[in-house]
ChimeraX commands (.cxc) that place a marker at each C-alpha (Angstrom):
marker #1 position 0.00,0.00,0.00 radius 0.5
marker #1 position 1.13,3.93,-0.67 radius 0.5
marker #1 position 2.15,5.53,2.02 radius 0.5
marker #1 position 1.51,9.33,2.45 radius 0.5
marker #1 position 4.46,10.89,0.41 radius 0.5
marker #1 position 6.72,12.82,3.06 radius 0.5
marker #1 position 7.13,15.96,0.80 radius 0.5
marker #1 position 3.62,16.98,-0.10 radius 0.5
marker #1 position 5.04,20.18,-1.55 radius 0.5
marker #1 position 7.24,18.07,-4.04 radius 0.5
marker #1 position 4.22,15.69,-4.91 radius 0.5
marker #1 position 2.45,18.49,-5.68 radius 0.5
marker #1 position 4.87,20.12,-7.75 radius 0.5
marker #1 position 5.07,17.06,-9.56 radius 0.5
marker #1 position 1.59,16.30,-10.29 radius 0.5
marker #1 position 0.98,19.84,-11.45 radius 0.5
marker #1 position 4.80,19.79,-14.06 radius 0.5
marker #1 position 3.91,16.42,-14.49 radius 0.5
marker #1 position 4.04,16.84,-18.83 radius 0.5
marker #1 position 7.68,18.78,-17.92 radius 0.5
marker #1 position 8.92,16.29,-15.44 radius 0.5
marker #1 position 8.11,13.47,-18.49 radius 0.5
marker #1 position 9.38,15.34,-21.06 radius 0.5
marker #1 position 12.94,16.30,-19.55 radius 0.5
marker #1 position 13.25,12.46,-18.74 radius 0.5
marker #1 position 12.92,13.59,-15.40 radius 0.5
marker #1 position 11.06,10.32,-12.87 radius 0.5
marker #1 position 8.24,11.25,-11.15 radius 0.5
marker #1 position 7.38,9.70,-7.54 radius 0.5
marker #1 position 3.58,9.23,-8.95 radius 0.5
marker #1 position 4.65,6.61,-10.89 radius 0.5
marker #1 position 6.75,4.89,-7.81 radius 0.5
marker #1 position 3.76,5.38,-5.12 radius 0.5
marker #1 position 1.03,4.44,-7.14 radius 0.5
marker #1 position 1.93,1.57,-9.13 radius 0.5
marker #1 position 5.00,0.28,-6.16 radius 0.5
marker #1 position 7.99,0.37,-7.91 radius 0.5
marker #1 position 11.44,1.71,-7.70 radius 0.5
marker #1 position 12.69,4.68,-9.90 radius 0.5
marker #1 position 14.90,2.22,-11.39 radius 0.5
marker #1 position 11.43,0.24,-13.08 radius 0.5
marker #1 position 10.19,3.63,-13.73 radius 0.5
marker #1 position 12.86,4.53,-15.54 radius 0.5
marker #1 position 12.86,0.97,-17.40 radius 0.5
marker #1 position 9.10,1.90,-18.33 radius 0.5
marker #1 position 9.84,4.76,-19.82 radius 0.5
marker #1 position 12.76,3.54,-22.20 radius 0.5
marker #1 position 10.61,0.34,-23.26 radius 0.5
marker #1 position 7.80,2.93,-24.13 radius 0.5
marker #1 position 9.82,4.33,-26.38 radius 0.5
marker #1 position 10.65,1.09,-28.79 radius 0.5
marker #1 position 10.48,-2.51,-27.92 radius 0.5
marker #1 position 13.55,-3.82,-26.32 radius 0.5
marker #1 position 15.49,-6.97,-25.35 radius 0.5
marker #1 position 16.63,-7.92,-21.87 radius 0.5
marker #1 position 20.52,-6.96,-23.43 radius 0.5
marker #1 position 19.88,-3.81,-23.98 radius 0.5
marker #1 position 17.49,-2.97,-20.83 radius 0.5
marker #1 position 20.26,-3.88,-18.57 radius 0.5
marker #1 position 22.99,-1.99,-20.39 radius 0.5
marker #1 position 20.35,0.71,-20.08 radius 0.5
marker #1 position 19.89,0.72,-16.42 radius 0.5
marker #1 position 23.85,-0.39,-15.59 radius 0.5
marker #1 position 22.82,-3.85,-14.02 radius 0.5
marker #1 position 23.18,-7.24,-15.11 radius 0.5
marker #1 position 20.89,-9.84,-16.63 radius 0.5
marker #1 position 19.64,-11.34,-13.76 radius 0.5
marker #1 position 18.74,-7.96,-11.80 radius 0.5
marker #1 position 17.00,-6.35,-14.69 radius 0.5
marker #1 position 15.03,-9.74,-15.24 radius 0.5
marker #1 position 13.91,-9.03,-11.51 radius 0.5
marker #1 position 13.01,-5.68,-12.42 radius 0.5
marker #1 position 11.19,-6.42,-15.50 radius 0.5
marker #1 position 9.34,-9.31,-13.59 radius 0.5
marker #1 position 8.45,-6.46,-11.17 radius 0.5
marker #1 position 7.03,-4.48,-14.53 radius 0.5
marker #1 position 5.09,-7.47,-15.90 radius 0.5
marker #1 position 3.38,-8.08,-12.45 radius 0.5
marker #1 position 1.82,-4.66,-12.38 radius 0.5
marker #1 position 0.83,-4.92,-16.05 radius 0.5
marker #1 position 3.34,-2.07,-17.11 radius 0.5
marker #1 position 5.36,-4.42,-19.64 radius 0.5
marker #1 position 4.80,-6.98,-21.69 radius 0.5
marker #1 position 6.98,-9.62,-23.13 radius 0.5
marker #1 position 6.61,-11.62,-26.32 radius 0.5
marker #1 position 8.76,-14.37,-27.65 radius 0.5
marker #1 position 10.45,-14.97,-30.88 radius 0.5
marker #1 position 12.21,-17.83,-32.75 radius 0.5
marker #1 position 15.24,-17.52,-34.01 radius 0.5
marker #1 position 16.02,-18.28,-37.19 radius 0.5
marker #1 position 19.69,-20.50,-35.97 radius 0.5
marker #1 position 17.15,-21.88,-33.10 radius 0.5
marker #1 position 16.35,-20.75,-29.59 radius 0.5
marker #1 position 14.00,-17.69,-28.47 radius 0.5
marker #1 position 14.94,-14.55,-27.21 radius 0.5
marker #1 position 12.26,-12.48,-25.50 radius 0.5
marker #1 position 11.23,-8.82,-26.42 radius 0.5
marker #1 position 9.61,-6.46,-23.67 radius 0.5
marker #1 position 7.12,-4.05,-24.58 radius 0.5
marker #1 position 5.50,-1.44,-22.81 radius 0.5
marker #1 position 2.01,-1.60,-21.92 radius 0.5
marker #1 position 0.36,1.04,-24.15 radius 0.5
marker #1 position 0.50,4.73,-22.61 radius 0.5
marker #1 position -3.06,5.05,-22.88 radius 0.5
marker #1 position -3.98,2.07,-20.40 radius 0.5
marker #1 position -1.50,3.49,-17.87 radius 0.5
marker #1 position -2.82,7.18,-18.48 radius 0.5
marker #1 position -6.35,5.61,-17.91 radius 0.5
marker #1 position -5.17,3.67,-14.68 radius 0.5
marker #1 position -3.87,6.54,-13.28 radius 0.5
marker #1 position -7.08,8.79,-14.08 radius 0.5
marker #1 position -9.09,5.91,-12.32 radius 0.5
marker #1 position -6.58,6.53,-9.19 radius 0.5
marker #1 position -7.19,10.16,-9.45 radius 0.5
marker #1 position -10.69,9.40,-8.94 radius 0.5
marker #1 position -10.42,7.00,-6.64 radius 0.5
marker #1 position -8.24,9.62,-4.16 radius 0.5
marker #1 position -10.41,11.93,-4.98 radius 0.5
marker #1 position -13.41,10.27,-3.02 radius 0.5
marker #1 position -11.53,9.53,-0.23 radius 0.5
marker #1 position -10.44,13.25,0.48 radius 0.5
marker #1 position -13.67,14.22,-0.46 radius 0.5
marker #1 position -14.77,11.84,2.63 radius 0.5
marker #1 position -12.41,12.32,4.87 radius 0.5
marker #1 position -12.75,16.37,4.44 radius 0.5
marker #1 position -16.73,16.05,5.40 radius 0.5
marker #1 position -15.92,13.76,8.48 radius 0.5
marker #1 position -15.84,14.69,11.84 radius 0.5
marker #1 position -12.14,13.96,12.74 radius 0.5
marker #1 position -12.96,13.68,16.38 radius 0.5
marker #1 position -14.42,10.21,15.75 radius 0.5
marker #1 position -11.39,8.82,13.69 radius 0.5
marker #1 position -9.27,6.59,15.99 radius 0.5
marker #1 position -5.40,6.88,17.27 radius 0.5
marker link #1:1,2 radius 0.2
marker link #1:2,3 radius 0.2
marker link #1:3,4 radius 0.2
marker link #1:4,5 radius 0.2
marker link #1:5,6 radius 0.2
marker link #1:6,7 radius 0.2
marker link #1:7,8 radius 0.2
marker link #1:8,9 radius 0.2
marker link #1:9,10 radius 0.2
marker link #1:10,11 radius 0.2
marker link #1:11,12 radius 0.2
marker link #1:12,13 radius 0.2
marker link #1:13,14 radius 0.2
marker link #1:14,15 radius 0.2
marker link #1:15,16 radius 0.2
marker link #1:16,17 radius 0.2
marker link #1:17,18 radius 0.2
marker link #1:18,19 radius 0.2
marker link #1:19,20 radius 0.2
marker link #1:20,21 radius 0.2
marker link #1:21,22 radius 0.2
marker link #1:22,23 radius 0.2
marker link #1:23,24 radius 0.2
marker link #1:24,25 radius 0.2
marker link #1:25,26 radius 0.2
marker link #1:26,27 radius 0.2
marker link #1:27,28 radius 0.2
marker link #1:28,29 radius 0.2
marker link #1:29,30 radius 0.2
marker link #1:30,31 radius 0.2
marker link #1:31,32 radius 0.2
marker link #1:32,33 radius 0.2
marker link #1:33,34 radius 0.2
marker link #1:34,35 radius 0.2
marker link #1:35,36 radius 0.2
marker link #1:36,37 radius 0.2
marker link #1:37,38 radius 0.2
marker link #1:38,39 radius 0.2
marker link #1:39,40 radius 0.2
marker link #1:40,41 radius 0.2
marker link #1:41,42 radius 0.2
marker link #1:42,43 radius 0.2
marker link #1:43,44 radius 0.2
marker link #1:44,45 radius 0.2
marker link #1:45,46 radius 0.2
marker link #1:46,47 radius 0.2
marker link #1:47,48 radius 0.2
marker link #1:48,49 radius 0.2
marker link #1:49,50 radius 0.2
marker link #1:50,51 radius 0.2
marker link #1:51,52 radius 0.2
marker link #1:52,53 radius 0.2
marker link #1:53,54 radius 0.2
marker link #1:54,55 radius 0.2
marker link #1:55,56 radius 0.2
marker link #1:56,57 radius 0.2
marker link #1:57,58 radius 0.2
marker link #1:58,59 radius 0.2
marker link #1:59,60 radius 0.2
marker link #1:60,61 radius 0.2
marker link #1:61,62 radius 0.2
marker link #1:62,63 radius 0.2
marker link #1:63,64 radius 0.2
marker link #1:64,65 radius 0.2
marker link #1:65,66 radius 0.2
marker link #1:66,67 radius 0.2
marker link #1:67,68 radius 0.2
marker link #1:68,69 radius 0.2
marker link #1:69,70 radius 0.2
marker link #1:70,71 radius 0.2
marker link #1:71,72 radius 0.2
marker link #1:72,73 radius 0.2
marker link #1:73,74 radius 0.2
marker link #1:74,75 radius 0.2
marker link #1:75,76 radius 0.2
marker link #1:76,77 radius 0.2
marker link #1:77,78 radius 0.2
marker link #1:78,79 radius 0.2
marker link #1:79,80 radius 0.2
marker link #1:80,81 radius 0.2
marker link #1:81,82 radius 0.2
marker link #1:82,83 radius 0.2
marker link #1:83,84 radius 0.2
marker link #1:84,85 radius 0.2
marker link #1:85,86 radius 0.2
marker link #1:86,87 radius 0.2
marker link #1:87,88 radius 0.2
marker link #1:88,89 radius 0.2
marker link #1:89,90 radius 0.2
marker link #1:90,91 radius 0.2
marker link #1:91,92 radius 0.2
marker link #1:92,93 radius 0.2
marker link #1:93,94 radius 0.2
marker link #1:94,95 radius 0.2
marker link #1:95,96 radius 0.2
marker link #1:96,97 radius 0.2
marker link #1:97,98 radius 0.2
marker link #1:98,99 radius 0.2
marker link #1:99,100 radius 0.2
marker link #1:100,101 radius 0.2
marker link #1:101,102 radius 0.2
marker link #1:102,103 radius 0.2
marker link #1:103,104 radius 0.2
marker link #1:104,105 radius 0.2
marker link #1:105,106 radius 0.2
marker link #1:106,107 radius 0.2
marker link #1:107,108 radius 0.2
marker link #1:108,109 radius 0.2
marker link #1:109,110 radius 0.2
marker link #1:110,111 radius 0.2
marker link #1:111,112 radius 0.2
marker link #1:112,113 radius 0.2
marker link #1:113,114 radius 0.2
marker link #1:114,115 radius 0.2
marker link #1:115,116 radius 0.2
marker link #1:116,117 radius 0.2
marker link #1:117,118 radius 0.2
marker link #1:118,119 radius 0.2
marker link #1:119,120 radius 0.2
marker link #1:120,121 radius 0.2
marker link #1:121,122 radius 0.2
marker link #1:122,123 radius 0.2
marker link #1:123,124 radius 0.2
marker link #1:124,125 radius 0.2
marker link #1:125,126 radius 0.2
marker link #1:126,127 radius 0.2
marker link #1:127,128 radius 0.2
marker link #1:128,129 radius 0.2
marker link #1:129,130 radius 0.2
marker link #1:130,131 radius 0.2
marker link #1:131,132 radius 0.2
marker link #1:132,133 radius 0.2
marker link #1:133,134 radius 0.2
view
């Protein structure tokens, strides 16, 4: 579960540059806190977005080896952020290729988060705090 983000002022900041944050590469901790991964698999998201990529070039990408950026990837897949398709090869074997999951699923994901937080501080602000608990 998301915690409350300990620098409301930078969250904020973020969610309202969010375009500029994407579009200077910068990483954004949305993208950690509401899908629960490390800057590292946001970072990986964004490169795979930008043209399908083997496991080779993902870990020269993020300066780990094979094995860690499989880990991270598997991390990816689990929260439906990548995908990964086999090929043949033509002197035998199969090599995998990782995708992205389409920006417009994760754009309406987030949107459906939005709303979601929206409701609950729309609660909580008409509550009477006395009667929430310790």
């Amino acid at each position: 579960m998301c915690t409350i983000y300990p620098h409301t002022s930078a969250m904020h900041k973020c969610l309202v540059n969010l375009p500029q944050v994407l579009d200077s590469g910068g990483k954004c901790a949305i993208f950690e806190c509401l899908f629960g991964i490390k800057s590292l698999g946001v970072e990986i998201y964004f490169y795979v977005l930008k043209q399908d990529r083997t496991i080779k070039e993902i870990a020269t990408k993020v300066k780990r080896d094979r094995t860690t950026a499989l880990r991270l990837l598997q991390k990816l897949m689990n929260q439906n952020l990548i995908l990964r398709k086999t090929e043949m090869l033509s002197q035998g074997g199969i090599r995998h290729i990782y995708s992205a999951t389409p920006q417009e699923s994760i754009k309406e994901r987030l949107q459906e988060t939005i709303n979601e937080i929206e409701i609950a501080v729309e609660h909580l602000v008409k509550r009477d705090w006395k009667g929430l608990s310790d």
